[in-house]
VEXMINU-757602 format. One record per residue (C-alpha): residue number from 1; chain; x, y, z. Coordinates in steps of 0.02 Angstrom, whole numbers, plus 32768, in hexadecimal, padded with zeros to 4 digits. Example, Ala and Ser with C-alpha at 12.3 -4.5 7.8 and 13.67 -1.06 7.14 Angstrom:
// VEXMINU-757602
pt n: 1	chain: A	px: 8267	py: 7F1F	pz: 8186 $
pt n: 2	chain: A	px: 82AC	py: 7FCB	pz: 8165 $
END
This chain:
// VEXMINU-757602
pt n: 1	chain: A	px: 16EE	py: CE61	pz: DE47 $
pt n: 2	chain: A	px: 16CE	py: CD9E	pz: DE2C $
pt n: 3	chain: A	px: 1691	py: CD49	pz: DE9C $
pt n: 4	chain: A	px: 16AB	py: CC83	pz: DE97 $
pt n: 5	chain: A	px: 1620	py: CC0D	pz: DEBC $
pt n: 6	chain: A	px: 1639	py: CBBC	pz: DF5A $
pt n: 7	chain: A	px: 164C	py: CB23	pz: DF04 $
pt n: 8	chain: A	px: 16E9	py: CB5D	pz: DE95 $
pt n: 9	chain: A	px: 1727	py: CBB7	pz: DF20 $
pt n: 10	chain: A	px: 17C1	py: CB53	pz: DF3F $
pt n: 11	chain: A	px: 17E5	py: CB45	pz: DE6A $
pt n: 12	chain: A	px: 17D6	py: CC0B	pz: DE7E $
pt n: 13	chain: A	px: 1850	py: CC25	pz: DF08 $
pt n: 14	chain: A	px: 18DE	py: CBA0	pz: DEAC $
pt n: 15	chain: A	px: 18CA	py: CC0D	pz: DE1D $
pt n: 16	chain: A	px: 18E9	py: CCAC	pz: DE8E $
pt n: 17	chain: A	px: 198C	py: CC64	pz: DECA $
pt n: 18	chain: A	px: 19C5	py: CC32	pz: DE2F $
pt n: 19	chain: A	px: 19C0	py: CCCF	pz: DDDD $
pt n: 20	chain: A	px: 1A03	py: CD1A	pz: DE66 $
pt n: 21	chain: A	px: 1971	py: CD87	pz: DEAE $
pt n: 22	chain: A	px: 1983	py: CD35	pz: DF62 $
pt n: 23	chain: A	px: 1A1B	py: CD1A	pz: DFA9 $
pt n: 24	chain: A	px: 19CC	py: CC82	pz: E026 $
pt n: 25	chain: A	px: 1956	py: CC0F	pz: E034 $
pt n: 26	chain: A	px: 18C7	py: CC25	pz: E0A1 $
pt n: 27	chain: A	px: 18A9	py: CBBE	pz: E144 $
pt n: 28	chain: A	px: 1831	py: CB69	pz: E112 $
pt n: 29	chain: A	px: 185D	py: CB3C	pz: E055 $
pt n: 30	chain: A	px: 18AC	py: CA92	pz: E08C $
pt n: 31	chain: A	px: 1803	py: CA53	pz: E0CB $
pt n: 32	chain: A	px: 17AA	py: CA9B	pz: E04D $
pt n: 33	chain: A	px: 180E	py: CA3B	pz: DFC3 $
pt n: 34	chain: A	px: 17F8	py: C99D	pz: E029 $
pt n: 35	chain: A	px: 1749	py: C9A7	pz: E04B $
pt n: 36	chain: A	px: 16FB	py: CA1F	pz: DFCD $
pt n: 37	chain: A	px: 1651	py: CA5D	pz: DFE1 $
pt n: 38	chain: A	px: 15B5	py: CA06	pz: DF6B $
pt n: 39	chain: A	px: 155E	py: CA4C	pz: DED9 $
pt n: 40	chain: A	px: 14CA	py: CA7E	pz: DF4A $
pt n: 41	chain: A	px: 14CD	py: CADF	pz: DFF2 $
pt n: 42	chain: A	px: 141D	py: CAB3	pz: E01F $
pt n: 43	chain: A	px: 1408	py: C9F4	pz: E06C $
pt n: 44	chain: A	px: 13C4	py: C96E	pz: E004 $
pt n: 45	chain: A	px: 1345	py: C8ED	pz: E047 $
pt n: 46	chain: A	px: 1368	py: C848	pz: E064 $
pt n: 47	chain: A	px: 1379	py: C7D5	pz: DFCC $
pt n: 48	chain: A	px: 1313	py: C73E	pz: DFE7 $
pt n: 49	chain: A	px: 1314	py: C6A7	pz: DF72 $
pt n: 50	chain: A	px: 126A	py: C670	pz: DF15 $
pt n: 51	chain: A	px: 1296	py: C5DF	pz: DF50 $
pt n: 52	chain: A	px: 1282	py: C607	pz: E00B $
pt n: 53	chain: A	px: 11F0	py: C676	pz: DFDC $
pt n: 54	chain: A	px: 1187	py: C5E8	pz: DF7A $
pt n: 55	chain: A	px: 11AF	py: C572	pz: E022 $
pt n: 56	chain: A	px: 1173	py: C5E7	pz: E0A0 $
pt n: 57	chain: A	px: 10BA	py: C61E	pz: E08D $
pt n: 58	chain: A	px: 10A6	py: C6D1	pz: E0BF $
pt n: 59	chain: A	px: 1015	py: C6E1	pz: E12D $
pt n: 60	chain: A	px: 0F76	py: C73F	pz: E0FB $
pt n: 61	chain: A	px: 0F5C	py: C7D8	pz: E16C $
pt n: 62	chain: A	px: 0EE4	py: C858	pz: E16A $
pt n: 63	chain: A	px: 0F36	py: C8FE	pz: E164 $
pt n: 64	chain: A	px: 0F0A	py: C947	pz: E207 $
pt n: 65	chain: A	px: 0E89	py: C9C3	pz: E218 $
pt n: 66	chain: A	px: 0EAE	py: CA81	pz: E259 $
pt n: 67	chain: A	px: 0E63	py: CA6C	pz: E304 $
pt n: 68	chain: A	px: 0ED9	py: CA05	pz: E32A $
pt n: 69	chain: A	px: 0F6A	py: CA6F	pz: E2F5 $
pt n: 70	chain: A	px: 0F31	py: CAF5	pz: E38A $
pt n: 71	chain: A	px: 0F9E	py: CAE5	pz: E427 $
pt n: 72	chain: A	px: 0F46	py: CACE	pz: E4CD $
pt n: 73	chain: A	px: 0F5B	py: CB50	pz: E54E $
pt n: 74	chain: A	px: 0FAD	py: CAF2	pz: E5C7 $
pt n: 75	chain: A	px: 0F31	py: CAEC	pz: E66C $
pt n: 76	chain: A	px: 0F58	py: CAB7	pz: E714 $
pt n: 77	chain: A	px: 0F1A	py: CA13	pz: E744 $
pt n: 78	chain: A	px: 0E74	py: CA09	pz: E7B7 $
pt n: 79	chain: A	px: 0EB7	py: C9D5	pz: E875 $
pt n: 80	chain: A	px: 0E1F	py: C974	pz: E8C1 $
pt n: 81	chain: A	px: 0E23	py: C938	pz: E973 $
pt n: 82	chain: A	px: 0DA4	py: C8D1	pz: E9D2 $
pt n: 83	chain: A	px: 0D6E	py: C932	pz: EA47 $
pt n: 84	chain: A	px: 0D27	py: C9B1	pz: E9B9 $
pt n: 85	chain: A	px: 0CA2	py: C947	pz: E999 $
pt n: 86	chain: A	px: 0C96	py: C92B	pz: EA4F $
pt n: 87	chain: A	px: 0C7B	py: C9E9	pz: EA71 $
pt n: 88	chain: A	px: 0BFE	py: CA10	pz: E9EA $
pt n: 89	chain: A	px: 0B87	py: C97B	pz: EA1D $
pt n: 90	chain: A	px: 0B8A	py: C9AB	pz: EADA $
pt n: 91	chain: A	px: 0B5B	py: CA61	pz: EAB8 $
pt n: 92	chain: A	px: 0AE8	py: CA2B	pz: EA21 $
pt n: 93	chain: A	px: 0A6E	py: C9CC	pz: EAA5 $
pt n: 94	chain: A	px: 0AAB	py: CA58	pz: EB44 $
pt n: 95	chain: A	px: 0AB7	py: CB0B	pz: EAEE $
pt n: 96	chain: A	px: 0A88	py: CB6B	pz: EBA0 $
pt n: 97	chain: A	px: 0B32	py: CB1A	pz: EBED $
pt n: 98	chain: A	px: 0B81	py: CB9A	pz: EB6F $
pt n: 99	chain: A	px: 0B1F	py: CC36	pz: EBD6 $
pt n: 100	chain: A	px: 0B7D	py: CC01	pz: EC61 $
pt n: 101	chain: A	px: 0C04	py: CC84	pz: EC92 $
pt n: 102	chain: A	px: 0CBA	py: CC58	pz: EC98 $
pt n: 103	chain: A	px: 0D50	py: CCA5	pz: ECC4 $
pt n: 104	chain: A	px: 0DF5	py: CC3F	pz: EC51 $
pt n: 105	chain: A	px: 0E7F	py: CC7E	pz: ECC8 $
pt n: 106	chain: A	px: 0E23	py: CC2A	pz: ED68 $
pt n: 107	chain: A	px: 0E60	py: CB8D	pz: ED72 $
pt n: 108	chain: A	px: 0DEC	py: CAF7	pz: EDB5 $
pt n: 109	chain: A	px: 0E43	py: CAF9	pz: EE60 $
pt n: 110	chain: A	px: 0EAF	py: CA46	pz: EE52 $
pt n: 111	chain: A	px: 0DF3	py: CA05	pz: EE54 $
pt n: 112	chain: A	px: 0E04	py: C9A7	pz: ED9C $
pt n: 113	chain: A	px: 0EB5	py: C96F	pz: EDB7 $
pt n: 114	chain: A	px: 0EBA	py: C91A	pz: ED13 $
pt n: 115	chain: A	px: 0E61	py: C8F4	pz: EC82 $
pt n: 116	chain: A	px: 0E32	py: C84F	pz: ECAE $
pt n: 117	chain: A	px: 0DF5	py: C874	pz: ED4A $
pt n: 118	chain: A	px: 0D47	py: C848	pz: ED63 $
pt n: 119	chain: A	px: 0CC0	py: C8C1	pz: ED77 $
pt n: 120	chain: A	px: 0C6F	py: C85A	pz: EE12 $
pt n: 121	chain: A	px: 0D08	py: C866	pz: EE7E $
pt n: 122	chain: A	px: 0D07	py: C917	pz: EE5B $
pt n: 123	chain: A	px: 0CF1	py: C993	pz: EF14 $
pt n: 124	chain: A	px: 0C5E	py: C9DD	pz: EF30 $
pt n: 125	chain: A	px: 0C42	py: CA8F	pz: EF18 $
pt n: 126	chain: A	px: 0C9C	py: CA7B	pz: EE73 $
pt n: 127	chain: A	px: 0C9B	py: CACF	pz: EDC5 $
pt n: 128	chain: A	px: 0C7B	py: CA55	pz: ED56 $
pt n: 129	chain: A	px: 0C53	py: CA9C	pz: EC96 $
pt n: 130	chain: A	px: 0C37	py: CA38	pz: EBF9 $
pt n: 131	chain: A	px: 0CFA	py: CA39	pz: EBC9 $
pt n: 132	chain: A	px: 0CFE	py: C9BD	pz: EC69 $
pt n: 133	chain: A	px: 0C77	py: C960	pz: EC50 $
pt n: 134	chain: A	px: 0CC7	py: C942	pz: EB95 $
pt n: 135	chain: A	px: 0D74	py: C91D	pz: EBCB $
pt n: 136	chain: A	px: 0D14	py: C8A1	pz: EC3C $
pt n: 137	chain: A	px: 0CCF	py: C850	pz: EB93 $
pt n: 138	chain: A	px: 0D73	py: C856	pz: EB3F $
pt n: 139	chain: A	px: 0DAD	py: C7F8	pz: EBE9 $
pt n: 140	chain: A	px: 0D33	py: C76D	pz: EBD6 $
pt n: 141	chain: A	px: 0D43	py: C757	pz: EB22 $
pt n: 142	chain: A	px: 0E10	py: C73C	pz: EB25 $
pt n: 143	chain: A	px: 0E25	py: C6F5	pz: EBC3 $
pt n: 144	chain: A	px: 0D93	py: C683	pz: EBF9 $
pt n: 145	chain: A	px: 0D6E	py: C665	pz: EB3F $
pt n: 146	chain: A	px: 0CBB	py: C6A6	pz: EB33 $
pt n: 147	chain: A	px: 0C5B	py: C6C4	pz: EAA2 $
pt n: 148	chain: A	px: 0C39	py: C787	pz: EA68 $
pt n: 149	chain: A	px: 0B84	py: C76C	pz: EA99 $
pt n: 150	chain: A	px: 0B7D	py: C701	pz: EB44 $
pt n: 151	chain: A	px: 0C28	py: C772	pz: EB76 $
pt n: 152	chain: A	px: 0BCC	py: C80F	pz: EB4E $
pt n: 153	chain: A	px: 0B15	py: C7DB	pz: EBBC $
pt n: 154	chain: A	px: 0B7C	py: C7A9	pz: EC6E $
pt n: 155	chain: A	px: 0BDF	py: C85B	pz: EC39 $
pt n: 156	chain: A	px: 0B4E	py: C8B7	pz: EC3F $
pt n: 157	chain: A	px: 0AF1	py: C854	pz: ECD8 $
pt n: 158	chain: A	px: 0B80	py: C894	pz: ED48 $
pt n: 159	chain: A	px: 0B59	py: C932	pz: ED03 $
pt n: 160	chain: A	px: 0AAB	py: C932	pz: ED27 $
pt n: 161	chain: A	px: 0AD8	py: C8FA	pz: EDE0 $
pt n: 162	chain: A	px: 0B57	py: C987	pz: EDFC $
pt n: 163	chain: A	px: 0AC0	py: CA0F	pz: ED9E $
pt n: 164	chain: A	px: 0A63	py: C9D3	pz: EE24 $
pt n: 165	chain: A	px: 0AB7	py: C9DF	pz: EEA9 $
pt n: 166	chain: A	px: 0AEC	py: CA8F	pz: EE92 $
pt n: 167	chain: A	px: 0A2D	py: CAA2	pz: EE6A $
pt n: 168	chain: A	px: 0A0B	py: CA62	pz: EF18 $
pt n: 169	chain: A	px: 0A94	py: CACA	pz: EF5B $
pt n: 170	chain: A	px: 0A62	py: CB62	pz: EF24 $
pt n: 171	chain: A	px: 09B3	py: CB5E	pz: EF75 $
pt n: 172	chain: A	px: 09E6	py: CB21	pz: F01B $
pt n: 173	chain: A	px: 0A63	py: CBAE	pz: F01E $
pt n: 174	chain: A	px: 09DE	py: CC35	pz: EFE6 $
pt n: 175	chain: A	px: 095D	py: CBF7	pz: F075 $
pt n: 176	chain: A	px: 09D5	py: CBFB	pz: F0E8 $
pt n: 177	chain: A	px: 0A05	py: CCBD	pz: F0CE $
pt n: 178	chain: A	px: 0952	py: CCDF	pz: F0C0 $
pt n: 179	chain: A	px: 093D	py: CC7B	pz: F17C $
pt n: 180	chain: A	px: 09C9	py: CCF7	pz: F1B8 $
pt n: 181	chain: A	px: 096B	py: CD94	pz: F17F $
pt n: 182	chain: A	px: 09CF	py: CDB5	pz: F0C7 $
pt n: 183	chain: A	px: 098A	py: CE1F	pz: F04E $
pt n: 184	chain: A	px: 0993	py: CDDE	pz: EFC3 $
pt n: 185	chain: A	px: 09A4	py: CE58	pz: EF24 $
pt n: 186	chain: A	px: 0955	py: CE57	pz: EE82 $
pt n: 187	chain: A	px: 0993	py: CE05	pz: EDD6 $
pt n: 188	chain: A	px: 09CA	py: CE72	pz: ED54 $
pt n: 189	chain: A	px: 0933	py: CE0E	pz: ECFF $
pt n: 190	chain: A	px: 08B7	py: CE45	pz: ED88 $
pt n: 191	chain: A	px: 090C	py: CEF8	pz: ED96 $
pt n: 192	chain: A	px: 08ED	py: CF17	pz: ECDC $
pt n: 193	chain: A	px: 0832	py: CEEE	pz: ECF0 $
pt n: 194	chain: A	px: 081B	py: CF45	pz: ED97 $
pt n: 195	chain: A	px: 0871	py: CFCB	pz: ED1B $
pt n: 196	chain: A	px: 080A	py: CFAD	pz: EC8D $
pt n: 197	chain: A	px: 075C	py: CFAD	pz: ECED $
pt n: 198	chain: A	px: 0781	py: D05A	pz: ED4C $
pt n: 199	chain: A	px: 07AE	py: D0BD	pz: ECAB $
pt n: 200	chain: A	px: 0704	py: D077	pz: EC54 $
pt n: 201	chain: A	px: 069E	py: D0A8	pz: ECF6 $
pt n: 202	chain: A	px: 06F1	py: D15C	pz: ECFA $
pt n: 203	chain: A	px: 06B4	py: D173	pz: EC35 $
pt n: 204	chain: A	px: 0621	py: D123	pz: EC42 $
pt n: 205	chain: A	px: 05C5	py: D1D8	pz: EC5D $
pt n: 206	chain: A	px: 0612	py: D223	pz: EBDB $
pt n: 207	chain: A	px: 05E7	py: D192	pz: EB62 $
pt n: 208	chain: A	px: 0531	py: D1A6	pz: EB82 $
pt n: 209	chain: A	px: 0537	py: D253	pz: EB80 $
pt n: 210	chain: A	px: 0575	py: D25A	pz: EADE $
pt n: 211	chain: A	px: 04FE	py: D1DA	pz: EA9C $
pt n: 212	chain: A	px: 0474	py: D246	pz: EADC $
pt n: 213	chain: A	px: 04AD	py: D2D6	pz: EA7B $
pt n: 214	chain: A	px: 04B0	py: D26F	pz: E9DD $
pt n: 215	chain: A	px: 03F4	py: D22A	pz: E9EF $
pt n: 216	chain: A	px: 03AC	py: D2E1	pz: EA02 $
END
């Protein structure tokens, strides 16, 4: 069977209906005939005029090279917050206040009541730990407009004070169960050496027995 180029299409099907082969006309043979379809199906590019062309200067780019042509993996963005730096100096100069045992579901009693709250008005006994004393920086720094540095030495000085107090504390309270008659048990520290020094006594015969057999 021949088939019409799409071009000729609507010449083909007026030839069809004149010889009598279709009885109708297709739908769409009336806009076909008005607005018939080019020579070429593909798109042509635009049609410039030398004129234009010679006017505009075309700039002079490098083509680009293939590292640039490689997509990024998208990444999520790095969320910084002051007190990060805060945190990592404090513990950086006071790495034993990490030793310190903590429980996160106690809660600090209503004692720090807010952030800003100063560590001097604080109730004594208290828990203070170095989150406090750098909430207590971040205090100074936004509100009374101190510098990192002088915000961070008063910080620590009412540390210091509160260390020693609780320091202080601690003895008192020891001497004073000792003046009642309290026993006062070992350390796991001592208890491992009181540990350590009976098992070495109890094979100290058998060392020197065996050393005895290995000299004769």
């Amino acid at each position: 069977m021949h088939r019409a180029s799409p071009t000729q299409l609507h010449k083909h099907v007026s030839q069809l209906l004149t010889g009598g082969i279709i009885k109708t006309l297709p739908v769409w043979y009336s806009a076909m005939n008005k607005f018939p379809p080019g020579q070429s199906l593909l798109r042509s590019p635009l049609q410039f005029r030398e004129k234009d062309l010679s006017r505009k200067k075309l700039p002079n780019k490098k083509a680009p090279s293939p590292k640039h042509l490689k997509t990024k993996i998208p990444r999520p963005q790095k969320i910084r917050y002051m007190e990060d730096s805060l945190r990592r100096e404090f513990y950086r100069e006071h790495p034993y206040e990490l030793l310190r045992p903590q429980i996160m579901m106690e809660k600090n009693d209503g004692i720090m009541e807010g952030h800003g709250e100063l560590l001097s008005k604080l109730k004594f006994p208290c828990r203070v730990t170095g989150e406090d004393v750098i909430r207590y920086q971040t205090h100074l720094m936004k509100v009374q407009k101190l510098g990192k540095h002088q915000a961070y030495v008063e910080a620590c000085n009412e540390f210091y004070k509160i260390r020693a107090r609780e320091e202080v504390a601690e003895r008192v309270a020891e001497e004073q169960a000792l003046l009642f008659g309290a026993k006062i048990s070992r350390s796991q520290t001592e208890r491992s050496l009181w540990l350590e020094h009976e098992n070495l006594q109890m094979s100290e015969p058998q060392v020197i027995n065996q050393v005895l057999r290995i000299m004769s």
